[in-house]
KEKE-3310 file (N, C-alpha, C; in steps of 0.2 Angstrom, whole numbers, plus 5000, padded with zeros to 4 digits):
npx = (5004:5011:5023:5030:5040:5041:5052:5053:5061:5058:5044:5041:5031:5020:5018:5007:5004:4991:4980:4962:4961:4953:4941:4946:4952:4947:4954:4967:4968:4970:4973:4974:4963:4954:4941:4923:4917:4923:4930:4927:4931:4928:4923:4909:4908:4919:4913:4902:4907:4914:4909:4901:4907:4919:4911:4904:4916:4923:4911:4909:4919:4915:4914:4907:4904:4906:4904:4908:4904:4911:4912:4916:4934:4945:4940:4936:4946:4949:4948:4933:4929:4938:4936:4922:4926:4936:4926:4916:4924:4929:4915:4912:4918:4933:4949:4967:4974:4967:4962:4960:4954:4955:4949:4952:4955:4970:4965:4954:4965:4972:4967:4961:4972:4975:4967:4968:4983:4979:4970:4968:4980:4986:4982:4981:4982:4974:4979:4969:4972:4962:4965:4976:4986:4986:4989:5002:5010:5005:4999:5009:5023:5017:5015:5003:4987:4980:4969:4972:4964:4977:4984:4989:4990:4996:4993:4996:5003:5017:5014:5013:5004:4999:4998:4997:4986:4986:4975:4973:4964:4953:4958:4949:4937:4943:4940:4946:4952:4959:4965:4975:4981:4984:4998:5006:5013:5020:5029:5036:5044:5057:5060:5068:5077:5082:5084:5081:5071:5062:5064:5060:5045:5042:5043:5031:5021:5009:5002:5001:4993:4981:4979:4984:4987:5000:5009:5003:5005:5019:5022:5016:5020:5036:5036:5032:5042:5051:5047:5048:5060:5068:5059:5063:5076:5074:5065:5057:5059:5073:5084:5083:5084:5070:5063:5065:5054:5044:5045:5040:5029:5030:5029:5018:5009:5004:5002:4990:4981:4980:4971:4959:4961:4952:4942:4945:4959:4967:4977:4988:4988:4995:5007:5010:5011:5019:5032:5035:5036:5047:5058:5058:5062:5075:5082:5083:5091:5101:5105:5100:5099:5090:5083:5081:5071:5062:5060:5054:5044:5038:5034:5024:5016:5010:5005:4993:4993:4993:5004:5005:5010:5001:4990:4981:4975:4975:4973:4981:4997:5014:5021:5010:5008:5020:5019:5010:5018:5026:5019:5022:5026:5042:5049:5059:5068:5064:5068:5065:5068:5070:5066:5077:5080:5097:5095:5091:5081:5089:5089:5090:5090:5090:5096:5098:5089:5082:5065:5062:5066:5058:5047:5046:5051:5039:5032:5037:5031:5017:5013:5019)
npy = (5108:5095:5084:5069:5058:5041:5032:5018:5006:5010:5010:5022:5034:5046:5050:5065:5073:5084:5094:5094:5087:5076:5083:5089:5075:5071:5081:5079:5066:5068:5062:5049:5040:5034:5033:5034:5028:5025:5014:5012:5007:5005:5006:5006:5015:5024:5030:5035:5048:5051:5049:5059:5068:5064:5056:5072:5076:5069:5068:5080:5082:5074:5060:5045:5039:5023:5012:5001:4995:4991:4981:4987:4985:4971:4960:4959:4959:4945:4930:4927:4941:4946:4938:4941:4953:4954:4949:4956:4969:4962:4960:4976:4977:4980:4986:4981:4995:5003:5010:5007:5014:5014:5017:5024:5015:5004:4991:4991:4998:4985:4976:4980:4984:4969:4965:4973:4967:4954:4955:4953:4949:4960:4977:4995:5005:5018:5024:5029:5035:5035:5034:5037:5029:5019:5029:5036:5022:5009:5011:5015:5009:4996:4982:4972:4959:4947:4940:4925:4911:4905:4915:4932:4943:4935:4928:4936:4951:4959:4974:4989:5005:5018:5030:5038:5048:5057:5065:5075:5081:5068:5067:5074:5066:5054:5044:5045:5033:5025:5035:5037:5024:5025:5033:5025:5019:5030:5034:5024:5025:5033:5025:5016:5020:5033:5041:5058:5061:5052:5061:5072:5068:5064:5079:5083:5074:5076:5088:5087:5074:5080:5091:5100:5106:5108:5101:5090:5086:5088:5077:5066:5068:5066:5052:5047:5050:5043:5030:5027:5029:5017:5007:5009:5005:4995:4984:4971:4966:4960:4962:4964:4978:4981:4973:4980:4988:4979:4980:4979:4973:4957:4952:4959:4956:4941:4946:4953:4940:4931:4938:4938:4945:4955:4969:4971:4973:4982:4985:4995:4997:4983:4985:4994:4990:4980:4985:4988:4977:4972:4983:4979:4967:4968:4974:4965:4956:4962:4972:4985:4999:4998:5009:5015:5009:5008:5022:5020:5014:5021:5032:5027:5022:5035:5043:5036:5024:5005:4998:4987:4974:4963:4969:4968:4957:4943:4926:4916:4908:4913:4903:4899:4914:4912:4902:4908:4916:4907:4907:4919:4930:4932:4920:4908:4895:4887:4896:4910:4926:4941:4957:4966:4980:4990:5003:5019:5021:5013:4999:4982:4966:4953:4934:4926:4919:4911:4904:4897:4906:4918:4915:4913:4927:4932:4926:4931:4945:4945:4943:4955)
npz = (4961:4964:4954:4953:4944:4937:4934:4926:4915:4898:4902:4906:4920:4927:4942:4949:4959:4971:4976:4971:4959:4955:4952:4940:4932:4919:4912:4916:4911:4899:4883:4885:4885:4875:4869:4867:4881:4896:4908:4925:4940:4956:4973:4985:4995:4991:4978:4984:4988:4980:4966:4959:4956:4947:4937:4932:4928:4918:4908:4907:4897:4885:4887:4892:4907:4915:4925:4940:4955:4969:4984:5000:5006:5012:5009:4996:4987:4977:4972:4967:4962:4954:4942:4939:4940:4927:4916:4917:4911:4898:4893:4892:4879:4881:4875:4871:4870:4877:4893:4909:4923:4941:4956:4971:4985:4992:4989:4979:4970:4967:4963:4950:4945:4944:4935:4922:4920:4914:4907:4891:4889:4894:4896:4897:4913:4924:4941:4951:4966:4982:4995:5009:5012:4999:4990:4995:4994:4986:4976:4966:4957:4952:4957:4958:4964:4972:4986:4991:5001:5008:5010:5008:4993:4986:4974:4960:4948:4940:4936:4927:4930:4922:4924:4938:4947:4962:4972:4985:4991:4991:5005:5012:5016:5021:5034:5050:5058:5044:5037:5048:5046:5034:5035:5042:5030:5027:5036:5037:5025:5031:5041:5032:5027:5028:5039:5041:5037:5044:5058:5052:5053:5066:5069:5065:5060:5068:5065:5050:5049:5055:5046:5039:5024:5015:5021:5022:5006:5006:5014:5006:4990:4997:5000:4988:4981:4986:4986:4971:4966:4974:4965:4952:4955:4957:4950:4948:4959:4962:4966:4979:4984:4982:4990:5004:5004:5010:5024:5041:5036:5035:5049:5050:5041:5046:5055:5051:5046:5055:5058:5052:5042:5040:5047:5059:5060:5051:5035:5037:5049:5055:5048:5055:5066:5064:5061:5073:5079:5069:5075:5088:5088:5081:5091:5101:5096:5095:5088:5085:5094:5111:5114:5102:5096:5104:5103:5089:5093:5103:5095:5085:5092:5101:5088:5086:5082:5085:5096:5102:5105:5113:5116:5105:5108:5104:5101:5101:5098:5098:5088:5080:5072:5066:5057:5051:5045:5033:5024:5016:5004:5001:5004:5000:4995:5006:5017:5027:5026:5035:5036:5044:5057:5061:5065:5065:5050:5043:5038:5034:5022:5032:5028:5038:5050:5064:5063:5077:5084:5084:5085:5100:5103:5100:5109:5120:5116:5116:5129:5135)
capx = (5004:5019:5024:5035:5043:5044:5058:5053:5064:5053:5038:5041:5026:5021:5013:5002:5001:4988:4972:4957:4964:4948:4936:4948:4951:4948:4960:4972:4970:4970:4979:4974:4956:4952:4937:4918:4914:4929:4927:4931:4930:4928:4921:4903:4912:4923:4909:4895:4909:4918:4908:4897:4913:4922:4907:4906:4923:4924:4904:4910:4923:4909:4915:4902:4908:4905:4906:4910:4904:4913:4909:4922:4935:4948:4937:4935:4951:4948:4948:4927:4929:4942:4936:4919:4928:4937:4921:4915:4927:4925:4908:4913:4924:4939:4954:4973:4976:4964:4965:4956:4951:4955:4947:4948:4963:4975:4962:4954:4970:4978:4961:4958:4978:4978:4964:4974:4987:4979:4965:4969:4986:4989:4979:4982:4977:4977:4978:4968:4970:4958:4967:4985:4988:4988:4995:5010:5014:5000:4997:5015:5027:5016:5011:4995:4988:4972:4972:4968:4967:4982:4988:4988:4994:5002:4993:4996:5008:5020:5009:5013:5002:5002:4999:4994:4982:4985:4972:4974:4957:4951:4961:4949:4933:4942:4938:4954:4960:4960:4973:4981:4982:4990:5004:5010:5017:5025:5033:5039:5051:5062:5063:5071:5083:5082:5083:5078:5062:5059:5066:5054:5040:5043:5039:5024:5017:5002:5000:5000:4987:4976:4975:4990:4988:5006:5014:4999:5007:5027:5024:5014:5027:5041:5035:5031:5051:5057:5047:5050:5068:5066:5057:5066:5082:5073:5057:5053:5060:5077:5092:5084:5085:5063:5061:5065:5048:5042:5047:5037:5027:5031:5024:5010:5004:5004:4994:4982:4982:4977:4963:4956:4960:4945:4942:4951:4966:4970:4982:4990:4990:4999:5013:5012:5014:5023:5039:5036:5041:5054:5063:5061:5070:5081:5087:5082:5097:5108:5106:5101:5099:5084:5083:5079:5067:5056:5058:5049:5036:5033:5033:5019:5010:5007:5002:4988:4992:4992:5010:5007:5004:4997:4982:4977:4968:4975:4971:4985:5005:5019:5020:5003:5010:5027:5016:5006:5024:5028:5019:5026:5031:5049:5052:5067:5070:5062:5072:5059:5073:5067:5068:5076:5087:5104:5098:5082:5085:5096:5083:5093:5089:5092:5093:5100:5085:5079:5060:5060:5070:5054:5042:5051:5050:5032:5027:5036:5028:5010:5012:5022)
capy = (5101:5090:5076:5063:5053:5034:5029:5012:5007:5008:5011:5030:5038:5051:5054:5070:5075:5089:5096:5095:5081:5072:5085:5089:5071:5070:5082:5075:5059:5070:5056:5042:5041:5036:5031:5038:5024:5024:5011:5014:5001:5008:5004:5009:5021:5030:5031:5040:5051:5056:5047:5064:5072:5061:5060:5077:5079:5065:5068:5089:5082:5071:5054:5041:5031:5016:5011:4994:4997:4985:4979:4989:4979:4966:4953:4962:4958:4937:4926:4930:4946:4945:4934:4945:4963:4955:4947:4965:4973:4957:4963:4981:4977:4984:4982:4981:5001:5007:5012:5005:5018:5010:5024:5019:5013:4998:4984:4992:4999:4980:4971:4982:4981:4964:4963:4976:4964:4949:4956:4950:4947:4965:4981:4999:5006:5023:5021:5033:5034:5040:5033:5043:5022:5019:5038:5033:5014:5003:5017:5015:5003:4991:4977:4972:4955:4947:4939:4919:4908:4904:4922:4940:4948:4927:4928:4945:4952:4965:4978:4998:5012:5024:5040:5039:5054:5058:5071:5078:5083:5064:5065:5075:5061:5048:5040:5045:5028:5025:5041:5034:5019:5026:5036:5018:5019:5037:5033:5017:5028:5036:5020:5010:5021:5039:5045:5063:5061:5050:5065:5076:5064:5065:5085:5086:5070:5077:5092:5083:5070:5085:5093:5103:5104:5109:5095:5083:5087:5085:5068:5062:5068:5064:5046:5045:5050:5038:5021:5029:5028:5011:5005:5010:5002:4985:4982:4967:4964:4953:4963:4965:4982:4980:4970:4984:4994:4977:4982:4979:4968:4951:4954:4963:4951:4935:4945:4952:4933:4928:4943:4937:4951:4959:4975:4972:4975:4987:4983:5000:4996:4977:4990:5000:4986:4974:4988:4988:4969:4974:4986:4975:4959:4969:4977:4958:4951:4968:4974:4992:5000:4997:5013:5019:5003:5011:5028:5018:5010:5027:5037:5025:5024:5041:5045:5035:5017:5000:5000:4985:4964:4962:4974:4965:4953:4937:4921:4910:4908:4916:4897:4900:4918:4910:4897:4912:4919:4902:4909:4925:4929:4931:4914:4907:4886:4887:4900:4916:4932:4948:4966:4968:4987:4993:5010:5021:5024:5009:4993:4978:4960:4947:4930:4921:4921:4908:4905:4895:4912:4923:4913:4914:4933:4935:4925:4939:4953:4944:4942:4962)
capz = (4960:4963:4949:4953:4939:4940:4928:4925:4908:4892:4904:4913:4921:4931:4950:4950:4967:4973:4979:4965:4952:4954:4948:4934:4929:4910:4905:4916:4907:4890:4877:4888:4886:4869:4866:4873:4886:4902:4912:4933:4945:4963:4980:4987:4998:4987:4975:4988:4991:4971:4959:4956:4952:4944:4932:4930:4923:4912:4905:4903:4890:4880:4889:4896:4913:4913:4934:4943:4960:4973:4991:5001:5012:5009:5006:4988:4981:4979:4965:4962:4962:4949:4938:4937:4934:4919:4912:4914:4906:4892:4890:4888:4874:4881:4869:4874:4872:4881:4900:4917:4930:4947:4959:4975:4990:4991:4987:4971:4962:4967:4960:4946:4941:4940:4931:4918:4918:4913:4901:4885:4890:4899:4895:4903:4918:4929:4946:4957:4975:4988:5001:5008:5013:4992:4989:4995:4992:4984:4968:4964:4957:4950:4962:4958:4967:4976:4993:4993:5008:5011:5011:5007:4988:4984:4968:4957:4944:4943:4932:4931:4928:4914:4929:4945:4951:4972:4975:4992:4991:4991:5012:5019:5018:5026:5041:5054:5055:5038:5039:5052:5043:5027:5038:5043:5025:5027:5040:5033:5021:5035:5045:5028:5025:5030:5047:5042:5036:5051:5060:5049:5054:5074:5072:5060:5060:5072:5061:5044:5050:5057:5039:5036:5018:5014:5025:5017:5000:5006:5015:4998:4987:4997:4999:4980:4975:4991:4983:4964:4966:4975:4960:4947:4957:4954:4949:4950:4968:4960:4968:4987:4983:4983:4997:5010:5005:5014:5030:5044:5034:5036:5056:5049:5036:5050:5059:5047:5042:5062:5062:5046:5036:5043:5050:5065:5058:5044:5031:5038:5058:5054:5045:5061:5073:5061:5060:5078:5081:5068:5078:5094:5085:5079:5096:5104:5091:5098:5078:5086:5100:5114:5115:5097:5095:5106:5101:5085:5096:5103:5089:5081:5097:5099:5082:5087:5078:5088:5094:5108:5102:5117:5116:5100:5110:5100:5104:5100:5103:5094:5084:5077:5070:5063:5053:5043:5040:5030:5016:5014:4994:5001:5006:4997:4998:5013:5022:5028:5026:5037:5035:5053:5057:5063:5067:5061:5044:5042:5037:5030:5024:5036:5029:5045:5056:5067:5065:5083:5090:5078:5087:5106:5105:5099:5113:5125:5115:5117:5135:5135)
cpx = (5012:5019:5031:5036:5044:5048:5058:5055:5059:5045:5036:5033:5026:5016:5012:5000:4999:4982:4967:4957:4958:4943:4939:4953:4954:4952:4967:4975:4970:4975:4979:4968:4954:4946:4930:4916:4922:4927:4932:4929:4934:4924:4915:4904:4914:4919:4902:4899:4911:4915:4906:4904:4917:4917:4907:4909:4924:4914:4905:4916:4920:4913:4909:4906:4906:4907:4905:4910:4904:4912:4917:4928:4941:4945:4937:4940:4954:4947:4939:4927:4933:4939:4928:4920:4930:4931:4917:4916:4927:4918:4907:4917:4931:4944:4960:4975:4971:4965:4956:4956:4951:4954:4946:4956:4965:4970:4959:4956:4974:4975:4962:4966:4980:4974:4966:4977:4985:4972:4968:4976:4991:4985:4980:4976:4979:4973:4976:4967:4968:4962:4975:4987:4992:4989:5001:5013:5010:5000:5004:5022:5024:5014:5003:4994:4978:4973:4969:4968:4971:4989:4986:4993:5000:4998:4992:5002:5010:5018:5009:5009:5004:5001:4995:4994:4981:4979:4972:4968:4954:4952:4955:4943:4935:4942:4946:4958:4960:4965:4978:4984:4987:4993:5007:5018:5023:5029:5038:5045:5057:5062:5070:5078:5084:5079:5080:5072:5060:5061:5059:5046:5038:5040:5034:5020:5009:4998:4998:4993:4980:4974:4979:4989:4994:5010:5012:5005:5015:5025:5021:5019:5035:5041:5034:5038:5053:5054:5049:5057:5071:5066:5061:5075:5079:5067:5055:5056:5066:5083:5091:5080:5077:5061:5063:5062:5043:5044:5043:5029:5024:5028:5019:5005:5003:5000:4987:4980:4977:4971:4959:4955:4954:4947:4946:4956:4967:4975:4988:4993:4993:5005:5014:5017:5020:5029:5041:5041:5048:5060:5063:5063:5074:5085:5086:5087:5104:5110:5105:5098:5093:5082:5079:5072:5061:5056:5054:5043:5034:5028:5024:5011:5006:5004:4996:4986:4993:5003:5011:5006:5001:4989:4981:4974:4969:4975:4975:4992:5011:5021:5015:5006:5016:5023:5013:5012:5026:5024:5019:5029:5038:5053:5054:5068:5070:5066:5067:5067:5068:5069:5070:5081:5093:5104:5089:5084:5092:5092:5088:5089:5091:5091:5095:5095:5082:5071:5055:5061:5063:5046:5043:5047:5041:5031:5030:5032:5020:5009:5016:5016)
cpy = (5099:5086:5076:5059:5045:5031:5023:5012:5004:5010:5016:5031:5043:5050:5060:5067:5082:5091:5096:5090:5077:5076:5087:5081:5069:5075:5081:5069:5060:5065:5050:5038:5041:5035:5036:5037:5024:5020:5012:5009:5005:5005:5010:5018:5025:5034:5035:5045:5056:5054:5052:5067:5072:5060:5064:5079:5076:5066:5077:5087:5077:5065:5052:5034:5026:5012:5003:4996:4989:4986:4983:4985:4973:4963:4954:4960:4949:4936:4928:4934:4948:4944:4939:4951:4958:4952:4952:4968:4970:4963:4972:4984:4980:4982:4986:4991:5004:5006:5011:5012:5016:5018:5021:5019:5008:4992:4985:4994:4990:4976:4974:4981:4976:4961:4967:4969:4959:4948:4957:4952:4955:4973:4987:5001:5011:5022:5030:5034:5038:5039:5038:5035:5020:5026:5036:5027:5011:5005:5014:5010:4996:4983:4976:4964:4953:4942:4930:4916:4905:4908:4929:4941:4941:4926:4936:4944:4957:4970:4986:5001:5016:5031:5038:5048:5055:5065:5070:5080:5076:5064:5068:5071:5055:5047:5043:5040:5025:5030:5039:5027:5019:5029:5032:5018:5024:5038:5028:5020:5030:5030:5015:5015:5030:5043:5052:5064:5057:5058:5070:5073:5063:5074:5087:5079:5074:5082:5087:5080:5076:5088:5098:5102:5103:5104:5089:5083:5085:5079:5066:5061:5065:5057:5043:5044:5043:5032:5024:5028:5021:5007:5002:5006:4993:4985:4976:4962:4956:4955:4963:4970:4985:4980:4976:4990:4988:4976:4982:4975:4961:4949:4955:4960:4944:4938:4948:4945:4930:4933:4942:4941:4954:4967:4977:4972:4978:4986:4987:4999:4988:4981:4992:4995:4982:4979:4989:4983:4969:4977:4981:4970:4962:4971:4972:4955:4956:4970:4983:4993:5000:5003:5016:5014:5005:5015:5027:5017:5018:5034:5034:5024:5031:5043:5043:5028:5012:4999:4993:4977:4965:4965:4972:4960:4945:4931:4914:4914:4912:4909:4898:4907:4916:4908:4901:4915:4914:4905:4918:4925:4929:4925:4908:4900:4886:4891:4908:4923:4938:4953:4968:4978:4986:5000:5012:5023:5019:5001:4989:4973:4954:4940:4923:4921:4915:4908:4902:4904:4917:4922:4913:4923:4937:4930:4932:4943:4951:4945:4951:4965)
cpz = (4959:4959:4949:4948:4940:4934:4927:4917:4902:4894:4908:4914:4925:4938:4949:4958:4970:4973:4971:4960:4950:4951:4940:4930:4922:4909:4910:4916:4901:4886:4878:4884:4878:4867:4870:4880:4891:4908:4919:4938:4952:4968:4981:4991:4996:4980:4975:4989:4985:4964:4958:4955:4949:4937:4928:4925:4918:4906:4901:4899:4886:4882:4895:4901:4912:4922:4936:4950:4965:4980:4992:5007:5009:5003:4997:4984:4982:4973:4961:4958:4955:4943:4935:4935:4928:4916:4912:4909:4899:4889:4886:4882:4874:4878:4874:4875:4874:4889:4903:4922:4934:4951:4965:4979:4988:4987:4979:4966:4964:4964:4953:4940:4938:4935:4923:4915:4913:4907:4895:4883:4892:4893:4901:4907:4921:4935:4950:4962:4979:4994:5005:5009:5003:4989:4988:4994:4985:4977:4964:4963:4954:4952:4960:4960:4971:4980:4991:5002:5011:5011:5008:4998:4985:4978:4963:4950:4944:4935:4931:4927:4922:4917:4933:4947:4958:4972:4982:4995:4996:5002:5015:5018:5022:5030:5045:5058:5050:5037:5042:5050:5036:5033:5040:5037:5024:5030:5040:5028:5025:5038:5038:5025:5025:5034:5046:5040:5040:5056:5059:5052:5063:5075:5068:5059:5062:5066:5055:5042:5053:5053:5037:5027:5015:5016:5024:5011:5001:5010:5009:4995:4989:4998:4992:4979:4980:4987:4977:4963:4968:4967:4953:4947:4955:4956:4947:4957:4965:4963:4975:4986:4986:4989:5002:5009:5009:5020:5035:5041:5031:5043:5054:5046:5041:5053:5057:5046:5050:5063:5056:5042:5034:5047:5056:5064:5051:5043:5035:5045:5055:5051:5052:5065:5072:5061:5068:5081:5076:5072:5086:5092:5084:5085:5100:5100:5094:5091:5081:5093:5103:5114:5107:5094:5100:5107:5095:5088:5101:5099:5087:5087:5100:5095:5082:5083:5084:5088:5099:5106:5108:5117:5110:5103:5108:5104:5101:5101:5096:5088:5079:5070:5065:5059:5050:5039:5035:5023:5013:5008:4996:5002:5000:5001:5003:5019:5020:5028:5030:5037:5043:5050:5062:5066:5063:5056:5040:5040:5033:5029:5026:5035:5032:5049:5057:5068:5074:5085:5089:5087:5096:5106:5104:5104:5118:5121:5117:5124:5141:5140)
residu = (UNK:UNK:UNK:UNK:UNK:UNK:UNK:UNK:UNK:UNK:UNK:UNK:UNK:UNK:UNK:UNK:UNK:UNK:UNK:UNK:UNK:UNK:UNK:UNK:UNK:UNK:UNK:UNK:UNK:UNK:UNK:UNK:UNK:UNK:UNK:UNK:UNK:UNK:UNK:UNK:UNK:UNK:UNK:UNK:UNK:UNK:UNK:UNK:UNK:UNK:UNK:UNK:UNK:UNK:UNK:UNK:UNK:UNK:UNK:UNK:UNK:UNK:UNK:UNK:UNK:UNK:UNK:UNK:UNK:UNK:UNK:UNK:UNK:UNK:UNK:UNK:UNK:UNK:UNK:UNK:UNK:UNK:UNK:UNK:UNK:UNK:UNK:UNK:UNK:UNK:UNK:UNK:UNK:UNK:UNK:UNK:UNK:UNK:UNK:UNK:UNK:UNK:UNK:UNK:UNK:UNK:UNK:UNK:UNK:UNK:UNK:UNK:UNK:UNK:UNK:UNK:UNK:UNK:UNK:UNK:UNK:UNK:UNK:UNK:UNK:UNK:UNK:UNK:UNK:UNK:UNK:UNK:UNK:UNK:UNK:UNK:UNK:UNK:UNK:UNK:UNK:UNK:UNK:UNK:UNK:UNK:UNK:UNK:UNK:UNK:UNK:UNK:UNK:UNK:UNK:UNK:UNK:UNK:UNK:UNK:UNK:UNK:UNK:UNK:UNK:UNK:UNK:UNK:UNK:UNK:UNK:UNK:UNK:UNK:UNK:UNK:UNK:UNK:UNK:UNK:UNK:UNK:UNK:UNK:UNK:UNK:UNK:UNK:UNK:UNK:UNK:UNK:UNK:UNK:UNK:UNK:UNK:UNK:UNK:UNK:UNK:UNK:UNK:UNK:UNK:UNK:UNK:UNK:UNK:UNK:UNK:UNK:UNK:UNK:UNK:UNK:UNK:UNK:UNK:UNK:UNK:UNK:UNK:UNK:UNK:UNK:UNK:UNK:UNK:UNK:UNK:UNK:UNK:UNK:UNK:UNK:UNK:UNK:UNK:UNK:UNK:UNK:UNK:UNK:UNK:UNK:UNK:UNK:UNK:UNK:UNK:UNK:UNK:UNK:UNK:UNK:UNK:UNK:UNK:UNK:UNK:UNK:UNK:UNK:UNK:UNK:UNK:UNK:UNK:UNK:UNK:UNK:UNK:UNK:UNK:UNK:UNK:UNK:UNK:UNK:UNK:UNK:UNK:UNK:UNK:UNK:UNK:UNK:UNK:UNK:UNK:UNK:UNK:UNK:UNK:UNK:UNK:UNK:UNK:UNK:UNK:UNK:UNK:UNK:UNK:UNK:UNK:UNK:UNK:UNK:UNK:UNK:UNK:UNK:UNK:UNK:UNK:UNK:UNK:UNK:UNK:UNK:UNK:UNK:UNK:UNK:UNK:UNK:UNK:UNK:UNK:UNK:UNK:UNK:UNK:UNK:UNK:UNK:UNK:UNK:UNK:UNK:UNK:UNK:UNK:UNK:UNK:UNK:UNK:UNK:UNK:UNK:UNK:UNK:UNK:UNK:UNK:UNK:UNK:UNK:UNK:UNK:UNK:UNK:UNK:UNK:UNK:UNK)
# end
């Protein structure tokens, strides 16, 4: 087992990363877990797939779950949705030091966090991720958030974990783009600032995502230290420093935003494509070279992620796209900054950018 460190000041925790974590459970939360009842807020899915195990383990140390089982799917992390888990967790009297159980991918540790947050003015929470997508980013760092309709993660708080649990076990249920959805994320670290793990990623990728256990566990782990390190340089996204684990993005969220952040686009493939249109603005500005900009759009196209606007099928103009980015959390007295590159492994942020010029080149890419 790997454990990553996140050094947030006053509030350190740990990542646990490795195979089995889930059946062993309760005594990975030994100290946490004070009471008989644990309450776990999950999705149907992850639920037909680990609640009998998770049971188990928590029931073989004389604790009683206590289960919240949620629709799987954006739409789950919505003001309803909200407002009913904490009136749950109300109900089950949960007091400030006791700890939430988020079991589940991106939208159940974001919902269940911010439900943490805000239950009688912040109570803990361990965040468990089935997904490799919340493995590597969502689980870690604190972010916790729920989607309205006038955008994605535009209302939340910045909220951290008392120990994130990756089991590698959880990777081999998932759906194969659901995989390939998280690897968006792991790939996302060698593009913002280290070429060698993009490098790394160019010759195991195929492997990895095929069930390499060994190669599973080094891209977890080494995406945990890369945002962990992030993190703890600034955590609540006040020096930049943040902003460039939004990378790819900014594109991605505009067009989850145009696909109704429905099944048609996974959080994970808008990452893919959205770092896509990064590397192509950025070598459309003459910020890096065309060449390496579609060594990115090969790379993610191969893997088996959407590497093409065009082939999403949209039904409107690169205008329409610019106008979801207006509510992007980054924007600053009305000035949108983006994560563009210099290089792979080189991600800055840009806040000179023309939204006429944004909205100009997504219509080439739609018509690409």
């Amino acid at each position: 087992m790997a454990v990553i460190p996140v050094d947030i000041a006053g509030r350190p925790y740990e990542v646990r990363v490795g195979a089995g974590l889930l059946a062993e459970l309760a005594p990975n939360c030994r100290g946490k877990l004070r009471k008989r009842g644990v309450p776990i807020v999950t999705d149907v899915n992850v639920h037909a797939a680990w609640g009998a195990v998770v049971e188990k383990s928590l029931r073989d140390s004389g604790h009683e779950p206590h289960w919240r089982i949620l629709p799987a799917g954006e739409a789950t992390k919505s003001w309803d949705e909200l407002a009913a888990t904490v009136n749950w967790l109300l109900g089950l009297e949960v007091e400030r030091g006791d700890h939430i159980i988020a079991l589940g991918g991106g939208v159940i540790g974001d919902l269940t966090g911010f439900c943490a947050s805000v239950l009688k003015r912040g109570c803990h929470f361990i965040q468990v991720p089935t997904t490799l997508l919340a493995q590597v980013d969502s689980s870690v760092g604190g972010k916790t958030a729920i989607n309205t309709p006038a955008g994605k993660n535009l209302v939340g708080a910045f909220h951290q974990p008392s120990l994130v649990l990756a089991d590698l076990s959880a990777l081999e249920t998932l759906p194969q783009r659901d995989l390939l959805a998280g690897y968006a994320e792991v790939v996302k670290y060698g593009l913002i600032d280290d070429a060698d793990f993009f490098a790394w990623c160019d010759a195991n990728a195929g492997a990895m995502i095929a069930g390499d256990s060994a190669l599973r566990e080094y891209a977890v782990a080494h995406s945990v230290g890369a945002k962990a390190r992030i993190v703890a340089e600034d955590e609540f996204e006040t020096t930049g420093r943040r902003a460039l684990l939004n990378l790819g993005h900014t594109f991605g969220h505009a067009l989850e935003a145009e696909t109704g952040f429905s099944s048609r686009l996974l959080h994970g493939e808008g990452v893919a494509l959205g770092m896509v249109m990064a590397a192509r603005y950025s070598a459309r500005r003459g910020l890096m070279p065309h060449a390496s900009a579609e060594h990115v759009a090969q790379h993610i196209g191969d893997i088996g992620l959407p590497a093409s606007l065009k082939a999403l099928g949209l039904d409107c103009n690169g205008a329409v796209l610019v106008q979801h980015m207006l509510h992007d959390k980054k924007m600053d007295a009305g000035t949108l900054p983006f994560l563009l590159m210099k290089g792979i492994g080189q991600t800055y942020l840009e806040k000179q950018v023309s939204l006429e010029d944004v909205a100009t080149f997504l219509d080439e890419e739609l018509a690409r």
